[in-house]
C-alpha positions as CSV (number, residue, x, y, z in Angstrom):
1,X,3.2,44.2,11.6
2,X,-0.2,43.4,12.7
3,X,-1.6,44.9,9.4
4,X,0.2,42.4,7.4
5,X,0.0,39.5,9.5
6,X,-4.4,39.7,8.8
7,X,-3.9,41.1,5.4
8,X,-7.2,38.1,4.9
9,X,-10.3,39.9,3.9
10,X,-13.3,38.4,5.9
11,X,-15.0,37.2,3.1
12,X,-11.9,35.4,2.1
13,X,-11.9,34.0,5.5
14,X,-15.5,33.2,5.6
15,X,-15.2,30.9,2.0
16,X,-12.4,28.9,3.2
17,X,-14.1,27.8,6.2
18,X,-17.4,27.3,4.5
19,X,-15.3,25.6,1.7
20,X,-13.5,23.6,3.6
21,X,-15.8,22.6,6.4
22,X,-18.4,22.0,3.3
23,X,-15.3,19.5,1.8
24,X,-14.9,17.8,5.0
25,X,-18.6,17.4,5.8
26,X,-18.6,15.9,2.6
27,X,-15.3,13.4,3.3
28,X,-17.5,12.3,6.3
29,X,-21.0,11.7,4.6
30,X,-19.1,9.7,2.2
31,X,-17.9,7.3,4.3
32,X,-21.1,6.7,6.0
33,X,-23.3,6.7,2.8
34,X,-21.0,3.6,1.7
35,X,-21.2,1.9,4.8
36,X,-17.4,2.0,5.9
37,X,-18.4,3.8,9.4
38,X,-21.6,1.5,10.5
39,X,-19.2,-1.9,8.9
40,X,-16.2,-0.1,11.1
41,X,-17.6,0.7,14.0
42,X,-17.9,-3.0,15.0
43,X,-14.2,-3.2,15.7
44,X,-12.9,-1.1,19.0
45,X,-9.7,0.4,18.9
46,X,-9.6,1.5,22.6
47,X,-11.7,-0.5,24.3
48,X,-15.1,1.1,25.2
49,X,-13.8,4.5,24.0
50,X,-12.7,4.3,20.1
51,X,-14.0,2.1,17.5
52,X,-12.3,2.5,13.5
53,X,-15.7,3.5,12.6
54,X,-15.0,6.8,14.5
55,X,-11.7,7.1,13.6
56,X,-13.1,6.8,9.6
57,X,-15.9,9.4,10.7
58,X,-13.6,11.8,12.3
59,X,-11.0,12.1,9.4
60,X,-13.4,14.8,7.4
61,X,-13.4,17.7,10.4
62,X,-10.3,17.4,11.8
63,X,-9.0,17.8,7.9
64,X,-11.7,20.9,7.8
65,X,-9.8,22.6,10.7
66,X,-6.2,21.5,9.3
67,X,-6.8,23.1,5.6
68,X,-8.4,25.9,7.1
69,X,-5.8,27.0,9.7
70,X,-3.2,26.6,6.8
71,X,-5.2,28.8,4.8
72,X,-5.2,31.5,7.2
73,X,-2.0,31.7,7.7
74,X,-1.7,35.1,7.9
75,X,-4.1,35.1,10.9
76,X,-3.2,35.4,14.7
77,X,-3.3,31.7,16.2
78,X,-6.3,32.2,18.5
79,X,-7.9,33.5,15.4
80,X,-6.8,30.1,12.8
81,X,-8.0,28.0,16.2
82,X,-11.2,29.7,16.1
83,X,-11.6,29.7,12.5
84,X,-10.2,25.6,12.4
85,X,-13.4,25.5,15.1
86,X,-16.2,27.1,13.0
87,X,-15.0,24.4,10.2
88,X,-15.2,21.7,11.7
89,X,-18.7,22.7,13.3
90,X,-19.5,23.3,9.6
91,X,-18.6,19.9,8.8
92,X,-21.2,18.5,10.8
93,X,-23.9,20.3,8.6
94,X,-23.9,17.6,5.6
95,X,-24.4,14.7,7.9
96,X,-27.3,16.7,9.5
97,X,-29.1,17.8,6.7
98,X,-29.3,14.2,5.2
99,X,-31.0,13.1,8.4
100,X,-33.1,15.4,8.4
101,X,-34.6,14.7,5.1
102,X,-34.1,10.9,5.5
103,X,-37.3,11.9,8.2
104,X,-39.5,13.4,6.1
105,X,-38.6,11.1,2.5
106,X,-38.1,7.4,2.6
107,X,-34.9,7.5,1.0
108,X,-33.6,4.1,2.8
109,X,-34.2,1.9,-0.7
110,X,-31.9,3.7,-2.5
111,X,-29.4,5.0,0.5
112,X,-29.4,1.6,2.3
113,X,-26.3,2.7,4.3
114,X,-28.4,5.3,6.0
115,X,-30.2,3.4,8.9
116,X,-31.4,3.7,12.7
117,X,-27.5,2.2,13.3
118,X,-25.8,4.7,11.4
119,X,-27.8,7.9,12.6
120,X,-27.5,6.2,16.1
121,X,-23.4,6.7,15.5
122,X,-23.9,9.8,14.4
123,X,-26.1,11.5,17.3
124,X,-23.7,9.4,19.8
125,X,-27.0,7.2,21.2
126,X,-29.4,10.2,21.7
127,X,-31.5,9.8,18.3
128,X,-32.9,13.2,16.7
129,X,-33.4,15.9,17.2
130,X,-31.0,15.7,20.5
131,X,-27.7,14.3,19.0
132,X,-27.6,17.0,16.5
133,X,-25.3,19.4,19.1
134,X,-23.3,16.9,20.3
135,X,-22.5,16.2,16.5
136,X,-21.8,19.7,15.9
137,X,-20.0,19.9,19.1
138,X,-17.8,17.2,18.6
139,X,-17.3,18.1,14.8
140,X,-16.7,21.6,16.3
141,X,-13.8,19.8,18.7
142,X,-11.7,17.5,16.3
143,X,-11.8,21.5,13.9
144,X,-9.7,22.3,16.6
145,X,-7.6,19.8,17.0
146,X,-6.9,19.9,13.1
147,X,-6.2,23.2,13.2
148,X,-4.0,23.1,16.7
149,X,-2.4,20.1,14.8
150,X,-0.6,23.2,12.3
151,X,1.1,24.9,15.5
152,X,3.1,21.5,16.2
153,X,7.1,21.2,15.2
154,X,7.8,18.8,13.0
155,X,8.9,16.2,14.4
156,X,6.0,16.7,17.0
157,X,3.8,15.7,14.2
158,X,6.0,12.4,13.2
159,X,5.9,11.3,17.0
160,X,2.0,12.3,17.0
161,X,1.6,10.1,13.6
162,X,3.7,7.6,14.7
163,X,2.0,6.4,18.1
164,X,-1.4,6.9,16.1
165,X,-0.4,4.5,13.7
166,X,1.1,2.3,16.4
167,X,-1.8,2.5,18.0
168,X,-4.5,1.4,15.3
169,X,-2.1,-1.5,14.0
170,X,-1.6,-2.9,17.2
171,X,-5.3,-3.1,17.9
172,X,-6.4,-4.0,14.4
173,X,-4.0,-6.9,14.5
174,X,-4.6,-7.8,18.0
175,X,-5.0,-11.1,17.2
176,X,-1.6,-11.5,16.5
177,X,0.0,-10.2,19.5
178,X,-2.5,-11.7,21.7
179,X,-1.4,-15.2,20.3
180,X,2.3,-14.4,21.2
181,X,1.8,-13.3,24.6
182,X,0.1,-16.0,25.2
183,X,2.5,-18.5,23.9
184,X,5.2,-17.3,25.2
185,X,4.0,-15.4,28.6
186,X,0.6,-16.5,29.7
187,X,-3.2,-15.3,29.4
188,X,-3.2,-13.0,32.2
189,X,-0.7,-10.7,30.8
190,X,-2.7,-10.8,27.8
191,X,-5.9,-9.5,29.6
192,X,-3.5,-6.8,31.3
193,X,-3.1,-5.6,27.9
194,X,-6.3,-6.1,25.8
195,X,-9.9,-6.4,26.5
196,X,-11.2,-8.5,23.7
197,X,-9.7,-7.4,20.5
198,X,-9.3,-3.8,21.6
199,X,-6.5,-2.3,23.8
200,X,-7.5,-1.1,27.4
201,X,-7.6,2.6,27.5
202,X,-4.2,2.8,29.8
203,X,-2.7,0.4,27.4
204,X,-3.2,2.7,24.6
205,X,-1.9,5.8,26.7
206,X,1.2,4.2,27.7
207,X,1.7,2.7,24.7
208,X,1.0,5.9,22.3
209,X,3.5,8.1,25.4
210,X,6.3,5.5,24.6
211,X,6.1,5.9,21.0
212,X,6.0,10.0,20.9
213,X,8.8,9.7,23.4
214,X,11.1,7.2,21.3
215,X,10.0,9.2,18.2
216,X,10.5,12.3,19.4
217,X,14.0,12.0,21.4
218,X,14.9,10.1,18.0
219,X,14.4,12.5,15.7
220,X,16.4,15.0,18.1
221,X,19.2,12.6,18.4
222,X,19.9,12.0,14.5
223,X,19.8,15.9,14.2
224,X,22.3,16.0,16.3
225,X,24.2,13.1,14.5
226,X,24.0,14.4,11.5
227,X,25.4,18.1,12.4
228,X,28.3,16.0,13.9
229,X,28.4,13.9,11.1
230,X,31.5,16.1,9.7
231,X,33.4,15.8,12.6
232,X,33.6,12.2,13.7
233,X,33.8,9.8,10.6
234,X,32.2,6.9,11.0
235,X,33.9,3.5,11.7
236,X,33.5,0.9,8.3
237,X,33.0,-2.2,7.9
238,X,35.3,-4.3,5.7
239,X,36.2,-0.3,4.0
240,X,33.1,-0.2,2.7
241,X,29.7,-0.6,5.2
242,X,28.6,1.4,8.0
243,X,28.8,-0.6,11.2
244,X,25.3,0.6,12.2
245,X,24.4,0.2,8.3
246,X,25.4,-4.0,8.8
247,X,24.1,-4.3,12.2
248,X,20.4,-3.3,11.3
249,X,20.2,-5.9,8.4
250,X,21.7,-8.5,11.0
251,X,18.5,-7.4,13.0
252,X,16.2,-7.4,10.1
253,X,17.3,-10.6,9.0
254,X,17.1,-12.4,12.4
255,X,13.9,-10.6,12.5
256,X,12.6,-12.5,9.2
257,X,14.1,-15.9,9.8
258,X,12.4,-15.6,13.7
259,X,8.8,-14.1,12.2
260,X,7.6,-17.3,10.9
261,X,7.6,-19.1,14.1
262,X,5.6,-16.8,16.3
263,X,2.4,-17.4,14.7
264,X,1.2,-19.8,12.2
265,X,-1.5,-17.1,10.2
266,X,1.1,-14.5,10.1
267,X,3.8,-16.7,8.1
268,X,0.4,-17.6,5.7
269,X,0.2,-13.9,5.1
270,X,3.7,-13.0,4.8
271,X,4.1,-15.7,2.4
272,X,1.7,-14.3,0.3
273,X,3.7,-10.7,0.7
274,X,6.7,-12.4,0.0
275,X,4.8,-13.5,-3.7
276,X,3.7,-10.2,-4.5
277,X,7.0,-8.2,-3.4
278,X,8.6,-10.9,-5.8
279,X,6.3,-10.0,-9.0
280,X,6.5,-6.4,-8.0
281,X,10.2,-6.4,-8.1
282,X,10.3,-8.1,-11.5
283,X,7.3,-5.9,-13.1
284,X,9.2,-2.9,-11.3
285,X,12.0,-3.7,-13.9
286,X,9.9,-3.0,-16.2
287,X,8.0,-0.8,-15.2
288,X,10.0,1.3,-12.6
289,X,13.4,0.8,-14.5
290,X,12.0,0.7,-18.3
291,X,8.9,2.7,-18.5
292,X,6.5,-0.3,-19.6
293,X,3.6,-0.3,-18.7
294,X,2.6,-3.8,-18.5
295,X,-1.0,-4.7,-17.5
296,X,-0.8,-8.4,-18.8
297,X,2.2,-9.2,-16.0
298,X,-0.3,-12.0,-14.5
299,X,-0.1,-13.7,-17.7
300,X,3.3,-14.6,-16.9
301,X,2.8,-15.7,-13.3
302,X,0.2,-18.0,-15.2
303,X,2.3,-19.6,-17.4
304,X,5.0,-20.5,-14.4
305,X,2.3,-22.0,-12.5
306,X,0.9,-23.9,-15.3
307,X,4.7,-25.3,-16.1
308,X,4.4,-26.8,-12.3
309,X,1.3,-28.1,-12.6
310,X,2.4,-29.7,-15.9
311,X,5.3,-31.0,-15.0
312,X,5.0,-32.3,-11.9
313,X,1.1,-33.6,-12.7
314,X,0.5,-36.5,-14.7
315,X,-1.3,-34.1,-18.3
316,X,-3.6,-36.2,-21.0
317,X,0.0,-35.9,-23.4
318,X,1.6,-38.6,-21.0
319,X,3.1,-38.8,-17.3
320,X,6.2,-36.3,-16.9
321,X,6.1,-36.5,-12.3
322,X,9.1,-34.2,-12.5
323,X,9.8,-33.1,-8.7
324,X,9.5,-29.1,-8.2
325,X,13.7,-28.6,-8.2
326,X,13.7,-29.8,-11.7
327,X,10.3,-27.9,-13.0
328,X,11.1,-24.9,-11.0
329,X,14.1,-23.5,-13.8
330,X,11.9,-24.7,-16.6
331,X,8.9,-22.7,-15.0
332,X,11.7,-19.3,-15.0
333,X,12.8,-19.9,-18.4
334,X,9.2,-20.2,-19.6
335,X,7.9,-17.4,-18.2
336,X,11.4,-15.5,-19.9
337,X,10.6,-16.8,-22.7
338,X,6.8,-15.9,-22.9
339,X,7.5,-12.4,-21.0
340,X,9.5,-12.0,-24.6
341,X,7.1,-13.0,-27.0
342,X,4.7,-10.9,-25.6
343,X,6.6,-8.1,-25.8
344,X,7.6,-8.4,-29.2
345,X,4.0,-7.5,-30.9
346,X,3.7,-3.8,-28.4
347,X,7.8,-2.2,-29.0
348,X,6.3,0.2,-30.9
349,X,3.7,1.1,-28.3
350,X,4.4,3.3,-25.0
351,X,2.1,4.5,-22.4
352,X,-1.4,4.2,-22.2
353,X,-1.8,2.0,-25.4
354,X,1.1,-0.2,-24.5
355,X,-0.7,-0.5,-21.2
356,X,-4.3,-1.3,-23.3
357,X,-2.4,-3.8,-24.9
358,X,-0.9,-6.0,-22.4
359,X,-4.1,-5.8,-20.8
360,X,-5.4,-7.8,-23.5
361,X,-3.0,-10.0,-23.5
362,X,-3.2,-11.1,-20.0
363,X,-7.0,-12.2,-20.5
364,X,-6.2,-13.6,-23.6
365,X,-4.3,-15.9,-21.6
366,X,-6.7,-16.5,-19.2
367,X,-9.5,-17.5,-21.6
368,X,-7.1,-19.7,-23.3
369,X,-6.5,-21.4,-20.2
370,X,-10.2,-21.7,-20.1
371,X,-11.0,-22.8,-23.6
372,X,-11.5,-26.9,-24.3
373,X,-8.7,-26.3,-27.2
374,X,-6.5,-26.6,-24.2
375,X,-7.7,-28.3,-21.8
376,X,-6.0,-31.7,-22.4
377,X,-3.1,-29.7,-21.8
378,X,-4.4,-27.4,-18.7
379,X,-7.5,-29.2,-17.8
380,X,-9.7,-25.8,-18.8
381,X,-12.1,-24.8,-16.0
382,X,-11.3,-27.6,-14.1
383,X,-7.4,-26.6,-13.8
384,X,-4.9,-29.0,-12.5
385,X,-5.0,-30.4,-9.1
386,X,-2.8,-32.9,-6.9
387,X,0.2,-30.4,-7.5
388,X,2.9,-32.2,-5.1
389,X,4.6,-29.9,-2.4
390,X,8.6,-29.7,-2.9
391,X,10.5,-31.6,-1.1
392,X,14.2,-31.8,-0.1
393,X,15.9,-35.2,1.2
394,X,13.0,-36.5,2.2
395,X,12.0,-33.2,4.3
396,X,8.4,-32.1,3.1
397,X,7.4,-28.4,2.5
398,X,4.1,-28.5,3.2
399,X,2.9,-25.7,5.5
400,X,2.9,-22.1,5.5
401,X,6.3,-21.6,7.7
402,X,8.4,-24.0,5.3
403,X,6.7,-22.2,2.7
404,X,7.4,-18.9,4.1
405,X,11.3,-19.5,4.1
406,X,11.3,-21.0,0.5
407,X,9.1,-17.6,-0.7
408,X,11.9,-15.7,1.4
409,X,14.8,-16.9,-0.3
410,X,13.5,-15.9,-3.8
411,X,12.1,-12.3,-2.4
412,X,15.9,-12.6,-1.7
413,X,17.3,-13.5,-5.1
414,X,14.7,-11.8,-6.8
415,X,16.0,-8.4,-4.9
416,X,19.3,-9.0,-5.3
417,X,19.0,-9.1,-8.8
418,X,17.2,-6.1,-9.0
419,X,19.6,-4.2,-7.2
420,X,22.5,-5.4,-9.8
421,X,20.7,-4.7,-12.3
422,X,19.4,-0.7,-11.5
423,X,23.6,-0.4,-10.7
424,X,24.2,-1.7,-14.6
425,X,24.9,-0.5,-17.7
426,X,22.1,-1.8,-19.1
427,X,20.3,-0.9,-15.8
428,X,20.7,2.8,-16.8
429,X,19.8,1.8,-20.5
430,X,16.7,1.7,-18.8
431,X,16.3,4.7,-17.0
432,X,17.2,6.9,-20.0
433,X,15.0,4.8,-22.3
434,X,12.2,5.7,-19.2
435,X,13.1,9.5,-19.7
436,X,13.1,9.6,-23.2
437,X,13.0,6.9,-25.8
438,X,13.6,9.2,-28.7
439,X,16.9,10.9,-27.0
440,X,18.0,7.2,-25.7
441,X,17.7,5.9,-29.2
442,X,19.7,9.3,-30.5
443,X,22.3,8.3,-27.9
444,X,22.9,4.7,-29.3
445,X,21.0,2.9,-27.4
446,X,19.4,-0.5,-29.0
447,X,15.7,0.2,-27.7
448,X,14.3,-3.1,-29.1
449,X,16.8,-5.3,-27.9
450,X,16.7,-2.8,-24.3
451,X,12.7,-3.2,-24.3
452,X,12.7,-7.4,-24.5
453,X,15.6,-7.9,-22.2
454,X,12.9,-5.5,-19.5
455,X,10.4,-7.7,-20.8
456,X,12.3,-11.2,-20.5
457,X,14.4,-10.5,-16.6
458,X,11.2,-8.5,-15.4
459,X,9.0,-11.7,-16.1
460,X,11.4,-14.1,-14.6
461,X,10.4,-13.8,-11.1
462,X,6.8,-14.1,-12.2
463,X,7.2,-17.6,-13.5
464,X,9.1,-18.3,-10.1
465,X,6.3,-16.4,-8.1
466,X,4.1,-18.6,-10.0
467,X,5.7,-21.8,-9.2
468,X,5.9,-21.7,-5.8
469,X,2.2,-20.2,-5.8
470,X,1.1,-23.6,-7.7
471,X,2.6,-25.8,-5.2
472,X,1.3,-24.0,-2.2
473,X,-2.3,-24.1,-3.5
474,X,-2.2,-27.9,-4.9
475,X,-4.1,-27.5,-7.2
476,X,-4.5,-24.3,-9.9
477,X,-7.6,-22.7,-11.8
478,X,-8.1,-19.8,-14.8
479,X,-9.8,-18.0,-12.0
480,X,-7.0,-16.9,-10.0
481,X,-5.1,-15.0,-12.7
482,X,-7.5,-12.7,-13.3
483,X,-6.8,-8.9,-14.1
484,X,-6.8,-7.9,-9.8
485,X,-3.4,-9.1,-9.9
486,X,-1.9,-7.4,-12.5
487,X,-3.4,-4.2,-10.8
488,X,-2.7,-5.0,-7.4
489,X,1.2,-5.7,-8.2
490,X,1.2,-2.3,-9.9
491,X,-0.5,-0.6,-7.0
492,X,1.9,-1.8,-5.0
493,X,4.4,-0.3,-6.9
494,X,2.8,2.9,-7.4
495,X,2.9,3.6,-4.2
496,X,5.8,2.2,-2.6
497,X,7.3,4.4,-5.8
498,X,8.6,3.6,-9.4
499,X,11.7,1.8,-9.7
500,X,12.1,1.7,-5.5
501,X,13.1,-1.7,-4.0
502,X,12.1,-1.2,-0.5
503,X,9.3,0.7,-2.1
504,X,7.6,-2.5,-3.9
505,X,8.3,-4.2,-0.3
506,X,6.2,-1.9,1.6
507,X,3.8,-1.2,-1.1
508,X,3.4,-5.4,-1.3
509,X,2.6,-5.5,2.7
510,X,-0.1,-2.7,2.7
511,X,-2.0,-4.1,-0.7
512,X,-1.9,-7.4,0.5
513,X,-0.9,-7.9,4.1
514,X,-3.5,-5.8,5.6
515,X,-6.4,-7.0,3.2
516,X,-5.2,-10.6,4.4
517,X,-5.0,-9.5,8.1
518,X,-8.5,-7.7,7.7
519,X,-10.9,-10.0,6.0
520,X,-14.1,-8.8,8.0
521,X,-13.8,-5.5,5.6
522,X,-13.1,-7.1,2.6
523,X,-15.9,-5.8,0.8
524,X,-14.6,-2.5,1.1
525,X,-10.8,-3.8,0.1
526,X,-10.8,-2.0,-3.7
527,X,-12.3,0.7,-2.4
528,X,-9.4,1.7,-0.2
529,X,-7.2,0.9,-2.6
530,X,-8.2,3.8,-4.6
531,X,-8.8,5.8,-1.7
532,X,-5.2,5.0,-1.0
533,X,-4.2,5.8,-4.5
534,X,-6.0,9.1,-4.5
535,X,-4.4,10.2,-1.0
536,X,-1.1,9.3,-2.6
537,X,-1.2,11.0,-5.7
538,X,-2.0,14.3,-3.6
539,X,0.6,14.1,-0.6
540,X,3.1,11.9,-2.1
541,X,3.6,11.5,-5.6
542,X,6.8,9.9,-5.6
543,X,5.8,7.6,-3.4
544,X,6.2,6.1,0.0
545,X,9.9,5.2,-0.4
546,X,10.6,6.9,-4.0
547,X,14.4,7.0,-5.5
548,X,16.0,9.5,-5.7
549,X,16.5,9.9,-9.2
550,X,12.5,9.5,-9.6
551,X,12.6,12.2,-7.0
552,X,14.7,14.4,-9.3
553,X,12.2,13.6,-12.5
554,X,9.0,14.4,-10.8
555,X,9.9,17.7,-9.7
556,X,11.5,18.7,-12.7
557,X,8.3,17.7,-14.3
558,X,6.9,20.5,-12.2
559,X,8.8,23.1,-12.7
560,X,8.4,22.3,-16.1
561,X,4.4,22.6,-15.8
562,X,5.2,25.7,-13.3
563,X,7.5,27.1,-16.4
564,X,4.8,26.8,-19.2
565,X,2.0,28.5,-17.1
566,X,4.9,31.7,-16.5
567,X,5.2,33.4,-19.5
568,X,8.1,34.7,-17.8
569,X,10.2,31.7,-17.2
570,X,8.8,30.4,-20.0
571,X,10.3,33.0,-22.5
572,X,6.6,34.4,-23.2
């Protein structure tokens, strides 16, 4: 037994920890080269024990440790600990070396991340040579944790993720929090809590033993549910909803209509969500549902903000001072309307060179919008301003909570009609078009008329995204429908997962709620976003929240790859 459990030849054990230490050390050098720990370190997590700039630092060993333990599989556990160890310690050795040579070459013109703050972080305040074994050591440490990390049960490692990410989002958004308590408690149990911006160190350890405990006795409980699942039926709700299925969107709902009035910067920022989740919804109709890869979607959400600003601005064509209830439908139906025009000249095109195409639309737009052919119409660079704020009976909606609610009730509408249309006929239309035009159209289905009724609904709730965005801003400008949006809606998607409601939701919040929430690391905003993208692609393909039929079509892309490498299977 013990033969085959270390069946590992050294040298095979000795390239995956250099390898992998090598790749973390790497990971870690990265991220200070760039600037994200020295920019990161400024903001503590724990107060006077954890800043983000270690917790970006630390990432590379303790993922050294973890891929090396899981490697060695076949070792003893004292041996993968030992081995997870010697990685991390390895990890270290990047970091080192370009200290080193940063002593003896000037390389700080071209490296200008690499400074007496950065090495200062790195050698923990003791300078070189001395800090270099405390790096090593401490590189050496989080090895080990990473690889102890692969002996844990799985839902050990859910609690453990959960109360770390409970952890850095209560302290990153401390401000948030902070502002309630004191609103509605008082100051003092604010300072009980936080020191500044950062959570006091007991804080964090009773906060992060509540969350592993809830987690943990959780995950236990729904096992148990679910093995018992069989026996006990559970009661419904008018014959057809769970009763613990209704009473969670009760509490969600509540939980939205109550957000709003707990602090004024976080409706701002969810009323921005609320925009994106709306135009990710509709460009997930086309592009979840429909397989379309649209890059020109901002276009759209143009052209129903410019239908505001028009009709409710007094233009160089004449005076229309339509109010918003009256402009909104005419802003949908032109951005239907448009969404179909454009998608008449690309129904031929699928993929990448549909995506190429719509691109080009979208700053063809833009620059039109720019142009002085139309600026008696649009007021070129100059845009429209003085955009009135709805109003209803006399009752003004002119702040980020009334705002808020209006955004909420077309994420609403918008998601509603999402649902009803995935459930559809032509809703599956859509899906087998996605899988296979060729077979769809062999099946009967009408993929041109298919193709502009994606394009028409899907840019719906752009032109009403774009509406409301008008009236919040006052005022509109070419500038802010640039390509970023387009992108950012389709990152959003991407990872919340293709043709996934809840999906586009949570993708919306982490594109563009944290970003808003975060604005002292703005600079390094896009490059998260493909760091995020990256780490996605590798752990979960699908998606955060994927469907399940998407589920079902990636991994029988897979096995199809898997088949045509396997002669075998493959009938080679």
């Amino acid at each position: 037994m013990s033969e085959a459990r270390n069946n590992t030849a050294p040298s095979s054990v000795w390239k995956s920890v250099l390898r992998f230490g090598l790749v973390g050390g790497a990971i870690a050098l990265y991220f200070c080269m760039v600037g994200m720990v020295a920019a990161f370190d400024q903001r503590f997590l724990v107060a006077g024990q954890l800043t983000l700039g270690d917790l970006v630092l630390y990432v590379g060993p303790f993922l050294a440790g973890l891929s090396t333990a899981r490697a060695l599989a076949d070792r003893t556990a004292w041996q993968r600990l030992l081995f997870g160890l010697l990685a991390g310690a390895v990890a270290a050795l990047p970091s080192i070396l370009i200290m080193l040579f940063s002593q003896q070459v000037n390389i700080g013109a071209v490296f200008v991340s690499l400074s007496s703050p950065l090495i200062n972080i790195l050698t923990f305040g003791r300078g070189l040579p001395d800090g270099l074994p405390l790096l090593v050591g401490v590189f050496g440490l989080l090895g080990l944790l990473g690889a102890a990390y692969t002996f844990l049960s799985q839902q050990a490692r859910n609690a453990v993720n959960l109360a770390l990410l409970v952890i850095v989002t209560v302290a990153l958004f401390s401000d948030i929090p902070i502002r309630v308590i004191e609103k509605y408690f008082s100051a003092r149990v604010a300072r009980a809590i936080f020191q500044g911006n950062a959570l006091l160190p007991l804080s964090a350890v009773v906060l992060s033993l509540l969350t592993v405990g809830l987690s943990y006795f959780g995950s236990l409980r729904a096992a148990k549910k679910k093995v018992g699942e069989s026996k006990k039926p559970e009661r419904l709700i008018l014959g057809r909803y769970p009763i613990n299925q209704v009473l969670s969107w009760a509490l969600v709902i509540a939980f939205l209509l109550v957000l709003p009035q707990t602090d004024r910067v976080l409706a701002h920022v969810m009323m921005f969500i609320g925009l994106y989740v709306m135009m990710g919804l509709g460009l997930n109709i086309e592009v979840g549902f429909a397989g379309l890869l649209d890059l020109g979607y901002v276009a759209i959400f143009a052209f129903g903000a410019y239908t505001i600003g028009i009709l409710t601005t007094q233009a160089a064509i004449g005076t229309f001072g339509l109010s918003f209830w009256v402009a909104l439908p005419i802003a949908v139906i032109v951005g239907v309307v448009f969404g179909a025009l454009l998608g008449i000249p690309v129904l031929r095109m699928r993929g990448d060179y549909l995506a190429i195409v719509t691109l080009g639309f979208g700053e063809i737009i833009r620059l039109l919008a720019l142009s002085d052919w139309l600026s008696p119409l649009v007021g070129g660079a100059q845009g429209i301003v003085r955009i009135p704020s709805p109003s209803i009976a006399g009752f003004d909606i002119n702040s980020p909570e009334r705002y808020y609610y209006l955004v909420l009730i077309g994420v609403a509408l918008t998601a509603f009609l999402a649902v009803r249309l995935r459930d559809s006929r032509l809703g599956r239309q859509w899906m087998a078009m996605r899988e296979d035009e060729d077979v769809a159209q062999s099946m009967g289905i009408d993929l041109v008329q298919t193709k502009l009724l994606a394009f028409a609904i899907g840019s719906a709730s752009a032109g009403f995204a774009g509406a409301i965005f008008a009236a919040r801003l006052g005022g509109i400008f070419p500038h802010s429908f640039s390509l970023i949006i387009s992108i950012t809606v389709l990152s959003a998607i991407i990872i919340g997962g293709f043709g996934s409601i809840p999906g586009v939701i949570v993708g919306a919040a982490v594109l563009v709620g944290l970003p808003e929430l975060l604005r002292e690391f703005n600079e390094y905003r896009f490059l998260i976003y493909g760091i995020l993208l990256v780490v996605m692609m590798l752990t979960r393909p699908a998606g955060l929240l994927p469907t399940d039929t998407f589920k079902r079509e990636l991994e029988s892309l897979e096995e199809g790859d898997e088949g045509m490498n396997n002669p075998v299977s493959a009938g080679g």
